[in-house]
C-alpha positions in Angstrom: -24.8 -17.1 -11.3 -23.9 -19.6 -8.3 -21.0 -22.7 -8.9 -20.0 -25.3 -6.9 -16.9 -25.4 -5.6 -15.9 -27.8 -7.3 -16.7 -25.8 -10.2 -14.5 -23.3 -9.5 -11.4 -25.1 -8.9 -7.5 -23.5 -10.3 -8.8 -20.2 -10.0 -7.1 -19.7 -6.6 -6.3 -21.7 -3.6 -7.8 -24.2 -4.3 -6.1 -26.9 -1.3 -7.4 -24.6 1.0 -11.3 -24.1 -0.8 -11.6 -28.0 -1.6 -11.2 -28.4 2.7 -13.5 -25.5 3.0 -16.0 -27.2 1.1 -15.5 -30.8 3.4 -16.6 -28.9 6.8 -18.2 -26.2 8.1 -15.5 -23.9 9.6 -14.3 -20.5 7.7 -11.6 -18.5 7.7 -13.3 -15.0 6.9 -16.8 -14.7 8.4 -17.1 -11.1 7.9 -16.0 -8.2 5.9 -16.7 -4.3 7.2 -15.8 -1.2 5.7 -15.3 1.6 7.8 -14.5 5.2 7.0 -12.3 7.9 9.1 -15.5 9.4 10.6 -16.5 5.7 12.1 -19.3 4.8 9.9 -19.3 1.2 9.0 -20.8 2.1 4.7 -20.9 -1.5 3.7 -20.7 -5.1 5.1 -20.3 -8.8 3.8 -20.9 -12.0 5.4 -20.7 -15.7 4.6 -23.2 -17.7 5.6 -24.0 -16.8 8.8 -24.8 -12.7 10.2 -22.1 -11.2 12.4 -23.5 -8.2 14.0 -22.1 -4.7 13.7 -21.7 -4.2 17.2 -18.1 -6.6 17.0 -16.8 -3.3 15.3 -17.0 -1.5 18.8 -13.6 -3.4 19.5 -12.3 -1.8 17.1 -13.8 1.4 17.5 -12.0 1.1 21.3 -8.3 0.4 19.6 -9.4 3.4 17.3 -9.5 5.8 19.9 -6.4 4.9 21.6 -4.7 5.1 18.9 -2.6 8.2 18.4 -2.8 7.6 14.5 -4.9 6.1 12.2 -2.3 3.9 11.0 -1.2 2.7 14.3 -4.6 0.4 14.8 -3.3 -2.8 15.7 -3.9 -4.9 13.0 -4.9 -7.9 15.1 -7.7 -7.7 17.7 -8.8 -10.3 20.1 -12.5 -10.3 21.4 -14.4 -13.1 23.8 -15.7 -14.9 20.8 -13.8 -13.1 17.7 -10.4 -12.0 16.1 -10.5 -8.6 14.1 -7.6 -8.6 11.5 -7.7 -5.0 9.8 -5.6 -3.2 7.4 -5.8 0.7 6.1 -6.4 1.4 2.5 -6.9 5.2 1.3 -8.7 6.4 4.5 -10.8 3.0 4.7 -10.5 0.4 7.4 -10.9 -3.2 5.9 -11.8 -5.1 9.2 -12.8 -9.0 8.7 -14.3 -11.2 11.7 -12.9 -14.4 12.4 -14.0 -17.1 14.8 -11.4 -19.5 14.8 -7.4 -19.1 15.1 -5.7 -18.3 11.0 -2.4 -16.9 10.3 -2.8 -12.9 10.7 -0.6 -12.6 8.0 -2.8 -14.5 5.6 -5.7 -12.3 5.8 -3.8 -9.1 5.5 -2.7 -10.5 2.1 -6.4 -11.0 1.5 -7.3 -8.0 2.1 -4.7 -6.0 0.4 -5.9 -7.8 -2.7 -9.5 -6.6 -2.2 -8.6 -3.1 -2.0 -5.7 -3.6 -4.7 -8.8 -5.3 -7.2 -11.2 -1.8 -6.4 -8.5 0.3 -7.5 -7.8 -1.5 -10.3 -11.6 -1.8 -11.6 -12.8 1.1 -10.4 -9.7 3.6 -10.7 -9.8 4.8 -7.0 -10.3 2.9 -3.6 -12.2 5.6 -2.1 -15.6 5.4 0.1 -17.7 7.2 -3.6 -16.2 4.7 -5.8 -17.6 1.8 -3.8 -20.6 3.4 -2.8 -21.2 3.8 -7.1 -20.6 0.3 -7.6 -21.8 -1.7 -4.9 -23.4 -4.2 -7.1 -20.1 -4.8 -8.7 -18.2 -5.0 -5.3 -20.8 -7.4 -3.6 -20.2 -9.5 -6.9 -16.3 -9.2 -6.9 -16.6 -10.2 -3.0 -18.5 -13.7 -3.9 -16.4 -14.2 -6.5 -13.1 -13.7 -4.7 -14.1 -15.4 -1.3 -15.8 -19.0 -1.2 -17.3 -20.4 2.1 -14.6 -18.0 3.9 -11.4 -19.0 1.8 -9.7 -16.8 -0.8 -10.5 -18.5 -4.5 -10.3 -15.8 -7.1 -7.7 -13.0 -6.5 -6.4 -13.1 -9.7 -7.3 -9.7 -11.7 -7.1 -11.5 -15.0 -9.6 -14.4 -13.9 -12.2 -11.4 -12.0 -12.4 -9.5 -14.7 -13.6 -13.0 -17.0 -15.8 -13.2 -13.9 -17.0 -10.0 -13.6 -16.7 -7.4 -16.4 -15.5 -4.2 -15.4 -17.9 -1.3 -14.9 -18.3 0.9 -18.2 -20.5 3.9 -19.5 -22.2 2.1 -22.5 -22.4 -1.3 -20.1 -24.1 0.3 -17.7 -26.5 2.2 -20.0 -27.1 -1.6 -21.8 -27.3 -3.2 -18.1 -30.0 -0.6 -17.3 -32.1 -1.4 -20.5 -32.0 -4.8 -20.5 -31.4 -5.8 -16.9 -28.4 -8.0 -17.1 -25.6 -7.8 -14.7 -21.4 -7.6 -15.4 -21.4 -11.4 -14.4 -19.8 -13.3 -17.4 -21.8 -16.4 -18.7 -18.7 -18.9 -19.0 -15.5 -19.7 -16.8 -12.3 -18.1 -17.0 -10.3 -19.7 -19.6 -7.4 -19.6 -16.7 -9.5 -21.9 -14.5 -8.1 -25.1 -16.4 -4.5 -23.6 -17.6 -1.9 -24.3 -15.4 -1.0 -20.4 -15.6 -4.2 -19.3 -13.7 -2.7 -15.6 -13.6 -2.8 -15.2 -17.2 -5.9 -15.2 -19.8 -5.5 -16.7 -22.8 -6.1 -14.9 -26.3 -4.6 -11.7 -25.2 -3.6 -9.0 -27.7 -2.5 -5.3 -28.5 -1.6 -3.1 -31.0 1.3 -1.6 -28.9 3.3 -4.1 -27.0 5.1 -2.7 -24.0 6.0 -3.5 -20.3 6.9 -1.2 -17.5 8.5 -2.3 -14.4 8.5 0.5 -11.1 11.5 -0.7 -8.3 9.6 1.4 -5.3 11.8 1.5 -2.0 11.4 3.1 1.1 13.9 3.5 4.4 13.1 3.0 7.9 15.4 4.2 10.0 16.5 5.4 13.9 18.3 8.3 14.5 19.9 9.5 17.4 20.3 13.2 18.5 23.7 13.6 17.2 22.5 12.5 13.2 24.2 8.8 13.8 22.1 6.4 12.5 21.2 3.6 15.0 19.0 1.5 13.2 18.2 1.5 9.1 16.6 -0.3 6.4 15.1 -0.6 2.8 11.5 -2.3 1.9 11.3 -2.5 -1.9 8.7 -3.5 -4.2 8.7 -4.0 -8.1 5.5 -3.3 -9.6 4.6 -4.3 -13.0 2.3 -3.3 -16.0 2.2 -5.6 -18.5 1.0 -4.9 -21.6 2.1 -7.8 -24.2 0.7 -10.2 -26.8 0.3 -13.9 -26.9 1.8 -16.0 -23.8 5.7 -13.9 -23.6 9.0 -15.7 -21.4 10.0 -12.8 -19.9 13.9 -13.2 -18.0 14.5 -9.8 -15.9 18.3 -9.4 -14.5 19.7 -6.9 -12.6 23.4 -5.3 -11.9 23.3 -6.4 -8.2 20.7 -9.1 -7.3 22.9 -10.4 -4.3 21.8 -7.1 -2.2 18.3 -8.2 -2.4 17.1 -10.3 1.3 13.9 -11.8 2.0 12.6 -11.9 -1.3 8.9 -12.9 -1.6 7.5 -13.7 -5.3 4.3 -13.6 -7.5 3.2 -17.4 -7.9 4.6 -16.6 -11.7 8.2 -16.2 -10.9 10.0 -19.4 -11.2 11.8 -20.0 -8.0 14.6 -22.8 -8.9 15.6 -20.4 -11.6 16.4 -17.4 -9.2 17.8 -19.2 -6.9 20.6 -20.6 -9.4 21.2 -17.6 -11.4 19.4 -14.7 -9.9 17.3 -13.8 -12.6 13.6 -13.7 -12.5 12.4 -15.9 -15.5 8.6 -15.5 -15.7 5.2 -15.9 -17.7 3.4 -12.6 -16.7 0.1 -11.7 -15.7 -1.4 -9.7 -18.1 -2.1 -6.0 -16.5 -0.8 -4.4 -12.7 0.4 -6.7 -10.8 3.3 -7.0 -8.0 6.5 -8.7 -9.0 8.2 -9.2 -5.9 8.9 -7.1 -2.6 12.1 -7.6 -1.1 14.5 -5.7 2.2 17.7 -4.3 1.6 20.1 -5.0 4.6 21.2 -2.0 6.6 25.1 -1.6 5.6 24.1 -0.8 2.0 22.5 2.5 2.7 22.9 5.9 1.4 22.9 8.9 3.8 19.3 9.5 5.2 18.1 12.3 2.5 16.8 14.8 5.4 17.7 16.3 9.0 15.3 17.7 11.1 16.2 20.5 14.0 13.9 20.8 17.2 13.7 22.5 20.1 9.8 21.8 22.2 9.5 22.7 25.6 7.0 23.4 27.9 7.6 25.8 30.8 6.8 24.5 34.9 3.9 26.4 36.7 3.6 28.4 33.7 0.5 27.6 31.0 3.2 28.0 27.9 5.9 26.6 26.3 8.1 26.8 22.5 8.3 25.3 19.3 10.7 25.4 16.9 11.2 23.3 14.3 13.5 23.6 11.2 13.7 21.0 8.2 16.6 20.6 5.7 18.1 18.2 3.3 21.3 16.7 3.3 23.9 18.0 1.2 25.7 14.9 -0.4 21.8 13.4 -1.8 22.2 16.2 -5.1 18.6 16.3 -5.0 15.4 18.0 -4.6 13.2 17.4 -1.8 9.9 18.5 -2.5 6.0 17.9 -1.3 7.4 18.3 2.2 4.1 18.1 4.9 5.0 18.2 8.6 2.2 16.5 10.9 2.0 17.0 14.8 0.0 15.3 17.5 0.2 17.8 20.1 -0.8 17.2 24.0 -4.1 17.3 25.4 -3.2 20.0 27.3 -2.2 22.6 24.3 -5.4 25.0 24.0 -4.0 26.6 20.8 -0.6 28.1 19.1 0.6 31.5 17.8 3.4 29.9 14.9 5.2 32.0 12.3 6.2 29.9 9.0 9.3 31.4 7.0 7.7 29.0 4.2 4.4 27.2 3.3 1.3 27.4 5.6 0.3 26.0 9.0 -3.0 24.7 10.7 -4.0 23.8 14.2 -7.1 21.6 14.7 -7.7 22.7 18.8 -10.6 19.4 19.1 -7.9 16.6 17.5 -4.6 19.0 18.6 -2.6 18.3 15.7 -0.6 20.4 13.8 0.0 20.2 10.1 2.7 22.5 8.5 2.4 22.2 4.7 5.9 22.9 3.4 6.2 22.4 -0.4 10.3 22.5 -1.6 13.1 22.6 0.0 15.8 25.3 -1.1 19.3 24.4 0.7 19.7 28.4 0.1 16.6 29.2 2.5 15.4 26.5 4.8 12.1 26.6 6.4 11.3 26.8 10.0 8.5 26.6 11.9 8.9 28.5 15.8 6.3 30.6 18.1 4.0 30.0 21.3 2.5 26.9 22.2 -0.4 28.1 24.7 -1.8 25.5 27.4 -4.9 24.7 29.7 -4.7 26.8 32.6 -3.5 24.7 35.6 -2.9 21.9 33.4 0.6 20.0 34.7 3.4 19.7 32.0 3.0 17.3 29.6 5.0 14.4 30.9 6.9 14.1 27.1 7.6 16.5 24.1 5.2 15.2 20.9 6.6 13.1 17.5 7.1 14.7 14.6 5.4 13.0 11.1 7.3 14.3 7.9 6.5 13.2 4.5 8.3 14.0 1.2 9.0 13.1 -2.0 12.6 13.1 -4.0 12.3 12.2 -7.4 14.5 9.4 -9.3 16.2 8.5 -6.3 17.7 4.9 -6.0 18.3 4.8 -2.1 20.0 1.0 -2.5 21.6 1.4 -5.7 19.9 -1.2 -7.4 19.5 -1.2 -10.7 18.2 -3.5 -14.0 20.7 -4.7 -16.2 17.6 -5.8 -19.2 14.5 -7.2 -20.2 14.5 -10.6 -22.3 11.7 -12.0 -24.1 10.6 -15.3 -25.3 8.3 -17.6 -27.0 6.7 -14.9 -29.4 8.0 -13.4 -33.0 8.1 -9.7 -31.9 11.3 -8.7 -30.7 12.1 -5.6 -28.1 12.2 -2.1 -29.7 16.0 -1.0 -29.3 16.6 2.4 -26.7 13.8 2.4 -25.0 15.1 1.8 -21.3 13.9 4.8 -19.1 12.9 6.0 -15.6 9.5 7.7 -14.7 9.0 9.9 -12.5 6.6 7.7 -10.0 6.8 7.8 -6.4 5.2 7.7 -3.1 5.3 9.8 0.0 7.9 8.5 2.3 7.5 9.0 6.3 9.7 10.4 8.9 8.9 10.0 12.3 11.1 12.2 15.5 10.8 11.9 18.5 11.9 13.7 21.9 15.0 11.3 22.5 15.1 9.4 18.9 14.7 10.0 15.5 12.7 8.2 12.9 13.1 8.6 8.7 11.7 7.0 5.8 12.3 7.9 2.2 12.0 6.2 -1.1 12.1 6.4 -4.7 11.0 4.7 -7.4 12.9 3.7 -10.8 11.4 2.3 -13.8 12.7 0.5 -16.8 10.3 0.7 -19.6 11.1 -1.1 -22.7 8.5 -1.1 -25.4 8.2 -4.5 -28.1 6.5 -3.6 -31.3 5.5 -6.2 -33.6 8.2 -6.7 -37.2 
């Protein structure tokens, strides 16, 4: 089913697709997706062929790269630009032929993989490769003539219906697609985010405050350098068209606050409270950065000692992690990750706790740590054997930790409540609580600095039932 787009209009941005539709030019040419092992498993393109040989730019930043993660996100090529992101061990690459703001396809292309994971549960190389039809659809849908239209989950999913067991069987039988026959009813309502018509038996909303540090840290503990990215991620599950007003204890130590398009902006900016008609489903509230002089104490230290040994084809590790012991809580899922020289042939390491590997073709060193006791802290120490000949590495390697501490509120903020209006069901009394939900944090060392992340994640859950 093809529309004009004119057709289409309200669905997205739509100042942006009305000019798209006036000339020829395109923002996004191309879309590859690339896996870890450099295989490019499926392609898009608009209009016009880009051939897969662009990738080989990238390919070139890949190697030099000392991680994965550390691609440059913006690469410059005699006739192209290659603007990349890295989603669950997948490399979103798009081709563009004429100057855009970088910035603009990144959000793009966060929303692509943010739309797999939420049809198809996972944003992994099987789940696309199982429902290609559906992601070639979601991609036409979502992109028009190189300009993002329909990024909206609620609209997509009016679009194109997400994959089932029993529509599959009945696609299979009768040879229909997942491609709905009308438009979204949230093409020509003024909230596109939200369908209309929407019901459920249980009425709740959950709200997950996600923050993570960044920090520099010098060789004596001081920190040089710190500061907190935060997120609010929402799932809202509610009846009707709800008025939701969320305040919070401390809004003034939020900075650089950047909104859904649902958030009314006049309202925050007068009283700090996010006033709101919500999507229906996941969706990001805001993200936000937590200036430096309200920080806690970094939750974890780090003790090293690498050294390689002149004329001699050996050198020592030793390496000891343990938390600090104002945080009062448990550091746990602890994984240490090492990108030794090219010179190191292998290592002879003993592990007072958790398990160790060395990979001697990629050199790097993964030490698998589990929980931290304060009572017995794990260390990491042995032989570090090198090419004969070889010359001393010129610098000692960074150290990669990631962990996870559980209901920790690193910038202390906190909700104050959940108001709802505009339907007749009123919020369920005591049911503000926090979930365990986080993600792994990063800490980066190096020889003459030190790097940390952590973060937590709080959520206030307050359930609305129907009286």
């Amino acid at each position: 089913m093809r529309r004009r787009c004119g057709d289409r209009a309200g669905t997205g941005l739509s100042g942006q697709t009305a000019q798209a539709c006036s000339r020829d030019e395109k923002m996004i040419h191309s879309l590859f997706l690339i896996n870890c092992s450099g295989d490019i498993f499926l392609e898009k393109h608009w209009k016009s062929v880009v051939s897969q040989s662009v990738c080989d730019y990238f390919f070139e930043a890949q190697e030099k790269a000392i991680d994965v993660e550390n691609v440059p996100p913006v690469i410059s090529t005699p006739h192209h630009y290659l603007i990349s992101i890295y989603r669950d061990k997948i490399f979103f690459v798009s081709v563009i032929q004429t100057e855009v703001p970088p910035l603009f396809v990144i959000e793009f292309l966060h929303r692509v993989a943010d739309t797999f994971q939420d049809y198809f549960g996972e944003c992994s190389e099987t789940a696309i490769k199982d429902n290609v039809v559906i992601v070639y659809e979601l991609l036409e849908e979502m992109l028009d003539n190189g300009f993002p239209l329909a990024t909206e989950s609620n609209i997509l999913k009016e679009l194109i219906k997400p994959p089932t067991i029993l529509r599959s069987v009945v696609n299979s039988i009768t040879g229909s697609s997942n491609v709905g026959d009308t438009l979204p009813t949230g093409q020509l309502s003024n909230i596109p985010w939200r369908r209309a018509g929407v019901k459920y038996t249980n009425n709740e909303a959950y709200f997950d405050v996600v923050e993570e540090i960044d920090a520099i840290i010098d060789k004596s503990g001081s920190t040089v350098f710190a500061e907190i990215q935060g997120v609010i991620d929402s799932c809202i599950k509610l009846s009707g068209m709800p008025d939701l007003s969320l305040s919070f204890m401390n809004p003034r130590l939020l900075d650089d606050v950047s909104f859904h398009p649902c958030i009314r902006f006049k309202r925050w900016e007068s009283e700090r409270v996010l006033s709101f008609i919500p999507p229906d489903g996941n969706f990001r509230l805001i993200s936000y950065r937590v200036s430096s002089q309200n920080l806690v104490a970094i939750p974890v230290y780090v003790k090293h000692m690498i050294s390689f040994k002149e004329n001699t084809s050996s050198g020592r590790f030793d390496v000891t992690i343990g938390p600090k012991q104002n945080m009062g809580k448990t550091v746990e899922g602890v994984v240490m990750t090492v990108h030794m020289p090219k010179a190191v042939l292998n290592m002879n390491l003993t592990a007072t706790q958790g398990s160790y590997t060395f990979d001697p073709v990629t050199k790097v060193l993964t030490w698998d740590v589990g929980k931290i006791t304060p009572q017995k802290l794990p260390n990491l120490k042995g032989i570090v054997n090198l090419q004969s000949g070889a010359p001393k590495p010129e610098e000692n390697p960074s150290l990669n930790i990631q962990f996870k501490i559980q209901q920790l509120a690193i910038s202390g903020l906190k909700v104050n409540r959940l108001d709802m209006y505009g339907e007749k069901y009123k919020p369920f009394k005591g049911n503000c609580k926090k979930r365990v939900l986080r993600k792994d944090p990063k800490y980066q060392i190096f020889h003459d600095t030190q790097t940390q992340g952590a973060n937590s994640r709080r959520t206030c859950l307050l359930l609305l039932r129907s009286v």
